[in-house]
DSSP file (Angstrom, degrees, kcal/mol; ACC not computed):
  #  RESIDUE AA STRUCTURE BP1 BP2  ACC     N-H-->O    O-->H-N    N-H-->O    O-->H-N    TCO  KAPPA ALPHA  PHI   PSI    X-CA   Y-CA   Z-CA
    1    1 A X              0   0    0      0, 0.0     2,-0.2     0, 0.0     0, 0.0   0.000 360.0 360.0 360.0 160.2   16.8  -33.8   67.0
    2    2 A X        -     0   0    0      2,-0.2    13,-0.0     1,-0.1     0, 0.0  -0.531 360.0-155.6 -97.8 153.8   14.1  -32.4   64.9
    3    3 A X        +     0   0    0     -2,-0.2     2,-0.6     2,-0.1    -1,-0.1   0.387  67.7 112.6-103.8   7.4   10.7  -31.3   66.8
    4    4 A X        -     0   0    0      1,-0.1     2,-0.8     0, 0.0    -2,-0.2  -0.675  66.6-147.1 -76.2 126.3    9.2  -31.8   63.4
    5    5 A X        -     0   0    0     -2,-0.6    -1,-0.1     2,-0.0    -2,-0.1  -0.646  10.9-150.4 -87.6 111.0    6.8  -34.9   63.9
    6    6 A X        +     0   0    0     -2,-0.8     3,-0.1     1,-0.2     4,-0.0  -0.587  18.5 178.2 -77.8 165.4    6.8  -37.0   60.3
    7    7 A X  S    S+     0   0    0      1,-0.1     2,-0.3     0, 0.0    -1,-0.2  -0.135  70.2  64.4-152.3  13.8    3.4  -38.9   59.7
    8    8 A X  S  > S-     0   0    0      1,-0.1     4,-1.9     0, 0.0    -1,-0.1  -0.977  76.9-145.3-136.0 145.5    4.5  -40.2   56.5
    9    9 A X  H  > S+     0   0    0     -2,-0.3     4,-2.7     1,-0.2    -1,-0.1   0.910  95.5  64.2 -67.6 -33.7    7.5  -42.6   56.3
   10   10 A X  H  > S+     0   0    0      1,-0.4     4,-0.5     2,-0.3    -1,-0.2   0.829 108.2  45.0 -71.9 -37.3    8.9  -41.3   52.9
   11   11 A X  H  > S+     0   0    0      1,-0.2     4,-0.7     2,-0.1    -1,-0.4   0.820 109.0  57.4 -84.2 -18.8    9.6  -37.9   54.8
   12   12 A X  H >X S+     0   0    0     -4,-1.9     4,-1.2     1,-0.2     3,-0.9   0.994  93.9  60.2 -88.9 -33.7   10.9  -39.5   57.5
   13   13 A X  H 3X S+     0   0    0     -4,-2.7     4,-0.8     2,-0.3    -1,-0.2   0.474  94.7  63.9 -68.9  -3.6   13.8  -41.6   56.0
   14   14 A X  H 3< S+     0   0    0     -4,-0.5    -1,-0.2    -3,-0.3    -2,-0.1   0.875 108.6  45.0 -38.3 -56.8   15.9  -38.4   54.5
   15   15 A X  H <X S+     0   0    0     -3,-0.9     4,-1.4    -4,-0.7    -2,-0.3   0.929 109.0  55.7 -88.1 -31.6   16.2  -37.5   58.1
   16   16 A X  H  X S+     0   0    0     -4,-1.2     4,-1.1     2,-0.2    -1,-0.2   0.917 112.6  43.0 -48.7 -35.8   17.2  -41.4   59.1
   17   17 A X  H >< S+     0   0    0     -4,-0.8     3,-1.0     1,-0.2     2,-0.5   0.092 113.1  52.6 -77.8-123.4   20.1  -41.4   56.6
   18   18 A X  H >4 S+     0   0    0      1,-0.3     3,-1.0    90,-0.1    -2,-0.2  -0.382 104.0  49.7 -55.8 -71.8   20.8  -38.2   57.8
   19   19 A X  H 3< S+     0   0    0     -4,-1.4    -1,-0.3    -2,-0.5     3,-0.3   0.599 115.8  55.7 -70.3 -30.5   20.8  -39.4   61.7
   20   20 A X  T <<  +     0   0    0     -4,-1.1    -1,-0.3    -3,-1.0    -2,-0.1  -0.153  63.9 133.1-114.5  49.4   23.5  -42.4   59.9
   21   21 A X    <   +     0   0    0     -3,-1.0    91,-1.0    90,-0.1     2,-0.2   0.870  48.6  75.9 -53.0 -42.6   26.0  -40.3   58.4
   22   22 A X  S >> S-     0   0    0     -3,-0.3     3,-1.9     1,-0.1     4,-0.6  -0.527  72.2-143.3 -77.2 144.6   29.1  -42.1   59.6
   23   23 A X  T 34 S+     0   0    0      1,-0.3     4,-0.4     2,-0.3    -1,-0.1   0.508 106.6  55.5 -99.7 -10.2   29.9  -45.2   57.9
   24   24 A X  T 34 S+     0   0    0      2,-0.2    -1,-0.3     1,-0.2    -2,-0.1   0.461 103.3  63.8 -97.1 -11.1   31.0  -47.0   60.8
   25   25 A X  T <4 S+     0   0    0     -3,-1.9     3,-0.4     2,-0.1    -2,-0.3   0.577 110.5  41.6 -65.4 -39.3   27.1  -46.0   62.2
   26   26 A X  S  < S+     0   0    0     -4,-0.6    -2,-0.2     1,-0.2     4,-0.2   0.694 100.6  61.7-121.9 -26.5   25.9  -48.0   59.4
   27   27 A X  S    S+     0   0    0     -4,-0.4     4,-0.4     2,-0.2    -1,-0.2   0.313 102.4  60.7 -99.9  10.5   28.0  -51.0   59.4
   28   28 A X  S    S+     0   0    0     -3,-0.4    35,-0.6     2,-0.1    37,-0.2   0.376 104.9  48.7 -96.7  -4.7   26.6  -51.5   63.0
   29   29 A X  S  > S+     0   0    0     33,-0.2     4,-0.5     2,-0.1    -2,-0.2   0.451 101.4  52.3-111.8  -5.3   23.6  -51.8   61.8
   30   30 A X  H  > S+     0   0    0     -4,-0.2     4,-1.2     1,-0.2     5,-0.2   0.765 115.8  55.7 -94.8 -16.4   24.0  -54.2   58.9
   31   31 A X  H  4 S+     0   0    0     -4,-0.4    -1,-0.2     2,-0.2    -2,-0.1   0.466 110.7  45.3 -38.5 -18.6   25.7  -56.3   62.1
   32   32 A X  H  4 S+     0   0    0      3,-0.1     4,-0.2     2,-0.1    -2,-0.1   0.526 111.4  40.1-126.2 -48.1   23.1  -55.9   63.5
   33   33 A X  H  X S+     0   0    0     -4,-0.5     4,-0.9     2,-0.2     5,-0.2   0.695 115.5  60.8 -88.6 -21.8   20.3  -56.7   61.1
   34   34 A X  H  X S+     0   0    0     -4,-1.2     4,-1.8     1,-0.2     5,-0.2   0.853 101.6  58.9 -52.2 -56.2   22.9  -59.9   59.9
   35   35 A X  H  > S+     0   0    0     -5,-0.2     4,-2.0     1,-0.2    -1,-0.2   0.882 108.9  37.9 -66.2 -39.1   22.6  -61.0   63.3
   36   36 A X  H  > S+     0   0    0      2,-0.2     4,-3.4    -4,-0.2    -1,-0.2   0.789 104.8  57.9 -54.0 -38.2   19.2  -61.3   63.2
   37   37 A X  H  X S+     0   0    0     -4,-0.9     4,-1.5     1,-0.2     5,-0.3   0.823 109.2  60.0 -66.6 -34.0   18.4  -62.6   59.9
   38   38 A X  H >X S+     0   0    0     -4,-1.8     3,-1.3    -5,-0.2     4,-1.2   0.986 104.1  48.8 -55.1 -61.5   20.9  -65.3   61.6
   39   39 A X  H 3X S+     0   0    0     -4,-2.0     4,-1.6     1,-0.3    -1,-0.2   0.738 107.1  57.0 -55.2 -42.6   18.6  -65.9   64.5
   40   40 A X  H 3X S+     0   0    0     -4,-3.4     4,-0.6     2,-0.2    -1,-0.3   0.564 109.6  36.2   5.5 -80.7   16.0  -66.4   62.6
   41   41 A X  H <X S+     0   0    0     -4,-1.5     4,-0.6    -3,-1.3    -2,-0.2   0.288 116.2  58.7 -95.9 -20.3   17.1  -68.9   60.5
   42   42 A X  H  X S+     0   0    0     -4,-1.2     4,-1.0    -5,-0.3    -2,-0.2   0.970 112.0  42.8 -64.9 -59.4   18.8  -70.2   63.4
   43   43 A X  H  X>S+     0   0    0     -4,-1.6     5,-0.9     2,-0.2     4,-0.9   0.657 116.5  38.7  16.3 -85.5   15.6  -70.4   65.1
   44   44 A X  H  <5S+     0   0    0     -4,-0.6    -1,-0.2     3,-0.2    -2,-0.2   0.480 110.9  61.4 -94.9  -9.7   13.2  -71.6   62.8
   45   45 A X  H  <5S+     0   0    0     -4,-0.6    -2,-0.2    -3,-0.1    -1,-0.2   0.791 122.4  31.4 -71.6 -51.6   16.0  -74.5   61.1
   46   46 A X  H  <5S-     0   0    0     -4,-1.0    -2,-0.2     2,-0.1    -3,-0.2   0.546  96.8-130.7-134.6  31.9   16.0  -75.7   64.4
   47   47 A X  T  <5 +     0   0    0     -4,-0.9     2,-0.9     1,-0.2    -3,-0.2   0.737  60.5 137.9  61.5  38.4   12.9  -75.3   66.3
   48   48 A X    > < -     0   0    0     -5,-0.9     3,-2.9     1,-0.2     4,-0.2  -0.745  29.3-178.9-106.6  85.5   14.8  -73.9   69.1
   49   49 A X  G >  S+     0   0    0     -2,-0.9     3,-2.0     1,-0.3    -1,-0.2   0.862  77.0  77.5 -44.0 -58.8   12.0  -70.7   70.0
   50   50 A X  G >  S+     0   0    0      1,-0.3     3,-3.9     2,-0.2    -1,-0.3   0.681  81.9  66.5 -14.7 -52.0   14.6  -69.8   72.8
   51   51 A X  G X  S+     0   0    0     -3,-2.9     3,-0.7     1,-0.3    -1,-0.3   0.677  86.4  66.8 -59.0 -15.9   16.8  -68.2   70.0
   52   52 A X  G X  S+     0   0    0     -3,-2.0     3,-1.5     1,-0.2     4,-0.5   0.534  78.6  77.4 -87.7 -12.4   14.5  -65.5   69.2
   53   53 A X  G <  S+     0   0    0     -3,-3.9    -1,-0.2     1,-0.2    -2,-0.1   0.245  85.3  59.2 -99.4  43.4   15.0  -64.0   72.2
   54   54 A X  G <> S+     0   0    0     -3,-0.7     4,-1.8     2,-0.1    -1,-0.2   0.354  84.3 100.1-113.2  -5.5   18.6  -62.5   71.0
   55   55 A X  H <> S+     0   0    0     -3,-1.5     4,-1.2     1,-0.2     5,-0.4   0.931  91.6  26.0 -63.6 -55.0   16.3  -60.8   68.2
   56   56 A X  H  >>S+     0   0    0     -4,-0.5     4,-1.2     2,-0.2     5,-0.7   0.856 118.4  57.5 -98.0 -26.4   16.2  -57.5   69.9
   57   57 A X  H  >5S+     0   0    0      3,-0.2     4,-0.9     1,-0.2     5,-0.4   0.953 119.6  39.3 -40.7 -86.9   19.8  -57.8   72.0
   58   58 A X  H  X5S+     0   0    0     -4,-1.8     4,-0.8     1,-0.2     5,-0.3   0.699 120.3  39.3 -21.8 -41.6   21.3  -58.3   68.2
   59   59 A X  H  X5S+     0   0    0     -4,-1.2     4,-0.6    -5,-0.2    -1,-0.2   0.950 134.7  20.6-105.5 -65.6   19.3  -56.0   66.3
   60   60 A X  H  X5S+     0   0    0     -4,-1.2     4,-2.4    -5,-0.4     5,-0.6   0.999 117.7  65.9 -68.1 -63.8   19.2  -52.7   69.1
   61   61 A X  H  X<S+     0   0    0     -4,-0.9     4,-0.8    -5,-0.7    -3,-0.2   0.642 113.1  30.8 -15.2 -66.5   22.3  -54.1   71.0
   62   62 A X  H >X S+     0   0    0     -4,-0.8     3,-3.4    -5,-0.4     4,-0.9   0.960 120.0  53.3 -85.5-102.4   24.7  -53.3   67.5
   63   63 A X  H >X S+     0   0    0    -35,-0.6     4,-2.0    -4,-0.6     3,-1.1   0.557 107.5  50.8   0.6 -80.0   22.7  -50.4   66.4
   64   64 A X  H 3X>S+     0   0    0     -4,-2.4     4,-1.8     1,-0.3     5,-0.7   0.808 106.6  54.6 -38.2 -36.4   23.0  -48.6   69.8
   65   65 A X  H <X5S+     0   0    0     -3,-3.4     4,-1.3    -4,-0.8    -1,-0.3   0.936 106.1  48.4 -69.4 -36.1   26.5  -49.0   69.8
   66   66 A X  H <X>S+     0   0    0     -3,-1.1     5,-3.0    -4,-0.9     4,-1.4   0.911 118.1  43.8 -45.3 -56.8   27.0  -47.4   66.6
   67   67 A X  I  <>S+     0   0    0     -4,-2.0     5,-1.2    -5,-0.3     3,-0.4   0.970 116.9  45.4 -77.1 -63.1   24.7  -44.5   67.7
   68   68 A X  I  <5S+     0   0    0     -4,-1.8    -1,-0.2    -5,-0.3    -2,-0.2   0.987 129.3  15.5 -54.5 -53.9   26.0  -44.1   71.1
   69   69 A X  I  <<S+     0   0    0     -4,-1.3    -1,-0.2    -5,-0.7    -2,-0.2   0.407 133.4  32.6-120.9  21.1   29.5  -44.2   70.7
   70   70 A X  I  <5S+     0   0    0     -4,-1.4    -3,-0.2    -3,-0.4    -4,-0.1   0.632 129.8  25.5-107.7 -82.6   30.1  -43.6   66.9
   71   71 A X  I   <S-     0   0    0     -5,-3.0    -4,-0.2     2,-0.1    -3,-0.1   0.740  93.7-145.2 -59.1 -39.6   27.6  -41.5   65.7
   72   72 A X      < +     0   0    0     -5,-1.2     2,-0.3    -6,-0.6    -4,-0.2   0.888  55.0 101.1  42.7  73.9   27.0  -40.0   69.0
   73   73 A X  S    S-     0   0    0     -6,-0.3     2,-1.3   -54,-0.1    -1,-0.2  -0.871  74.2 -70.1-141.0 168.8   23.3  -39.5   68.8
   74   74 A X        -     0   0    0     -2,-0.3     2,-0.7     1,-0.1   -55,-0.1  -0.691  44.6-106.8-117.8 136.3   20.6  -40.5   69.7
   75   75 A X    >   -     0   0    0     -2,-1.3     2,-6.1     1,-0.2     3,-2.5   0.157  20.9-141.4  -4.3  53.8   18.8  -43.7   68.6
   76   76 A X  T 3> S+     0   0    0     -2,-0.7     4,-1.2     1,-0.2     8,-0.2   0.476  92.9  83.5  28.5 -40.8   15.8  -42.9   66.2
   77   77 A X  T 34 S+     0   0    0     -2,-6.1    -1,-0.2     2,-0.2     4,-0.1   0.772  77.6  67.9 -90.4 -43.4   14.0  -45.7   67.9
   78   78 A X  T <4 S+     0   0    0     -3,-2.5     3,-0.2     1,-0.2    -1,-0.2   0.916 115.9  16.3 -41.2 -54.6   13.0  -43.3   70.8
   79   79 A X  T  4 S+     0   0    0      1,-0.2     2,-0.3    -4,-0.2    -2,-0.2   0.812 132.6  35.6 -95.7 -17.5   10.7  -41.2   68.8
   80   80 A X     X  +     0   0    0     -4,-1.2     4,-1.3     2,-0.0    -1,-0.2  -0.878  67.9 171.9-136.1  68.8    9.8  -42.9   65.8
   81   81 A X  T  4 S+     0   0    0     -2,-0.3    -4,-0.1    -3,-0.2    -3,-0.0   0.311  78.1  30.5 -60.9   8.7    9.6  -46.7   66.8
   82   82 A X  T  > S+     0   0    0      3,-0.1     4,-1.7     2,-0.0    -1,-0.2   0.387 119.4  48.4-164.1 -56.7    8.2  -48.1   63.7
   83   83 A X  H  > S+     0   0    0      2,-0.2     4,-3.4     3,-0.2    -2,-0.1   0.958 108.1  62.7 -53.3 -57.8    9.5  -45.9   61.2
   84   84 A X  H  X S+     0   0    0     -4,-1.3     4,-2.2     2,-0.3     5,-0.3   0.854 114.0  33.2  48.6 -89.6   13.0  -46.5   63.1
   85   85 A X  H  > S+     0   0    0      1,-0.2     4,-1.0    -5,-0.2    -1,-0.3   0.848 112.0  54.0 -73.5 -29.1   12.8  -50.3   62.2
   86   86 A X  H  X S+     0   0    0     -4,-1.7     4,-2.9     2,-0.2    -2,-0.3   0.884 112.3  51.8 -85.7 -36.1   11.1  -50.1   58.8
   87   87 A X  H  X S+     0   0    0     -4,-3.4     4,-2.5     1,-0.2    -3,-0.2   0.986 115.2  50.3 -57.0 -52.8   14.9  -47.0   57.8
   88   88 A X  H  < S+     0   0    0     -4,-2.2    -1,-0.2     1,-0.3    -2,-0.2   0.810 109.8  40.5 -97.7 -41.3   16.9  -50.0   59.1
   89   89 A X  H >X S+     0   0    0     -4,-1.0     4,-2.7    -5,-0.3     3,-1.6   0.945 120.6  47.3 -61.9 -56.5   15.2  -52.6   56.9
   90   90 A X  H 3X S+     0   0    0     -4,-2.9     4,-1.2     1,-0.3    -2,-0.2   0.897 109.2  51.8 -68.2 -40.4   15.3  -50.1   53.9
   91   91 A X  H 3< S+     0   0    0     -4,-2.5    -1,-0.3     2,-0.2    -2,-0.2  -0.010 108.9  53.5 -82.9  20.9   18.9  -49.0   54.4
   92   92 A X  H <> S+     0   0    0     -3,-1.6     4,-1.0    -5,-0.2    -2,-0.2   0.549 110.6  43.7 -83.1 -36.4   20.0  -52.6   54.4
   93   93 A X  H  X S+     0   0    0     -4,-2.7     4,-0.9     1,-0.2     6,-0.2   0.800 113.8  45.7 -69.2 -23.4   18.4  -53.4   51.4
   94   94 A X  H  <>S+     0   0    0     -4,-1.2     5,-1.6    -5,-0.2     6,-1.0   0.861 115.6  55.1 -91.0 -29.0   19.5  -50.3   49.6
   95   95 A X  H  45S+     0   0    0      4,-0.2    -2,-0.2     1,-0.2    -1,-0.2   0.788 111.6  42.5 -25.6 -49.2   23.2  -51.5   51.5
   96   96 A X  H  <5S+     0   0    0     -4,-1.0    -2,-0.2     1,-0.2    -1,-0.2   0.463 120.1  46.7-112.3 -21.7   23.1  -55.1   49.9
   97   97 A X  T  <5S-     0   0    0     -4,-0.9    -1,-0.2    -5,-0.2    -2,-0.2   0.311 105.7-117.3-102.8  20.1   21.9  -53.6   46.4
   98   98 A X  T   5S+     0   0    0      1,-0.1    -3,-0.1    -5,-0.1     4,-0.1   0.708  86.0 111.8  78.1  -1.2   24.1  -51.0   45.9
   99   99 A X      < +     0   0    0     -5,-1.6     4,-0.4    -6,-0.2    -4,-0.2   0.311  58.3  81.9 -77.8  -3.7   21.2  -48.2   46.0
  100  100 A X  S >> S+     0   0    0     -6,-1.0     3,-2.7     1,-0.2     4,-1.4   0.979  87.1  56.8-106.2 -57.5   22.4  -46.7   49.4
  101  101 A X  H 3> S+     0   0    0      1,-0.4     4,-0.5     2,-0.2    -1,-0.2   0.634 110.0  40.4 -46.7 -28.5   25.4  -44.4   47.6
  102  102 A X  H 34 S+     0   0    0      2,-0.2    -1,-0.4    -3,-0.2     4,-0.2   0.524 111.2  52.6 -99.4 -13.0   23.5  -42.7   45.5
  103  103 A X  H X4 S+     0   0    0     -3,-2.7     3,-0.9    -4,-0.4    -2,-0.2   0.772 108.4  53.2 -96.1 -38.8   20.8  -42.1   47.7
  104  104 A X  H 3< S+     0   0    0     -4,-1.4    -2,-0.2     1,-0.2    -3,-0.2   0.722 105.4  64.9 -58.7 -41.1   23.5  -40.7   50.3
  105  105 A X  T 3< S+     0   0    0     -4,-0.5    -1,-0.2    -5,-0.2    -2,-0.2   0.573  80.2 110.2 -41.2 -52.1   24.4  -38.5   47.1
  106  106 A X  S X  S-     0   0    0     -3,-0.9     3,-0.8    -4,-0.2     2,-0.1   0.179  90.1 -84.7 -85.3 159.9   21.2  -36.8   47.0
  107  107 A X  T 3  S+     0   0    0      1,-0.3    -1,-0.2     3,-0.0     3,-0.1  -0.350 119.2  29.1 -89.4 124.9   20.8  -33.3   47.7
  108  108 A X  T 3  S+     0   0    0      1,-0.2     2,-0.4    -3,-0.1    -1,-0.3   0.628 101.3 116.0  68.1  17.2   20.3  -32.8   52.2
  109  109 A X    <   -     0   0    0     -3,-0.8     2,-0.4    -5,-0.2    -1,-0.2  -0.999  49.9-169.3 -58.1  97.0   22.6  -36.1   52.5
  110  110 A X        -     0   0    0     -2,-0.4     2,-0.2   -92,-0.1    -5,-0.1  -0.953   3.4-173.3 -87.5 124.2   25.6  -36.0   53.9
  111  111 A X              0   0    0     -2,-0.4   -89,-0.1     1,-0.1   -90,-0.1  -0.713 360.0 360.0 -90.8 146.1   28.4  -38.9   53.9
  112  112 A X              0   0    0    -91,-1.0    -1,-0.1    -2,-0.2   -90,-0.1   0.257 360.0 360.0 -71.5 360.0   31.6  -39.2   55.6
């Protein structure tokens, strides 16, 4: 892990895709964020409050697993809590438009 502390997000998400090289890392975290958006909507569709508290099982639960026994690293979330969830938000969206490959592309980006 890096002992460099980022203060700006835009330097810190090179080093989250970095931290989600493996592709099977990554597709346990769009499970993960899926599952949420699911709970959500589950949630608020049927006024059942209860459901929201699968938010953070779902969302860390799938993630962790990825990290832990995939990736084999450790979790982002430890040092950078906030940054953490805002890479995971950003690398879904860039997942679900089709931006994430080319950004993986980029020069200090590795893919499997």
């Amino acid at each position: 892990m890096s002992e460099e502390r980022f203060t700006r997000f835009a330097d810190f998400y090179p080093y989250y895709l970095a931290e989600h090289r493996h592709p099977l890392c990554r597709a346990m975290h769009y499970i993960g964020s899926t599952g949420v958006l699911a709970l959500l909507a589950i949630a608020w569709i049927t006024g059942q409050w209860l459901w929201l508290l699968g938010v953070p099982v779902m969302g860390y639960g799938f993630a962790w697993i990825g990290h832990f026994f995939i990736e084999k690293n450790r979790p982002a979330t430890f040092t950078y809590p906030f940054y953490s969830l805002a890479g995971d938000w950003v690398m879904y969206f860039e997942f679900l438009t089709g931006r994430l490959k080319a950004r993986l592309r980029q020069p200090g980006s590795t893919d499997r």
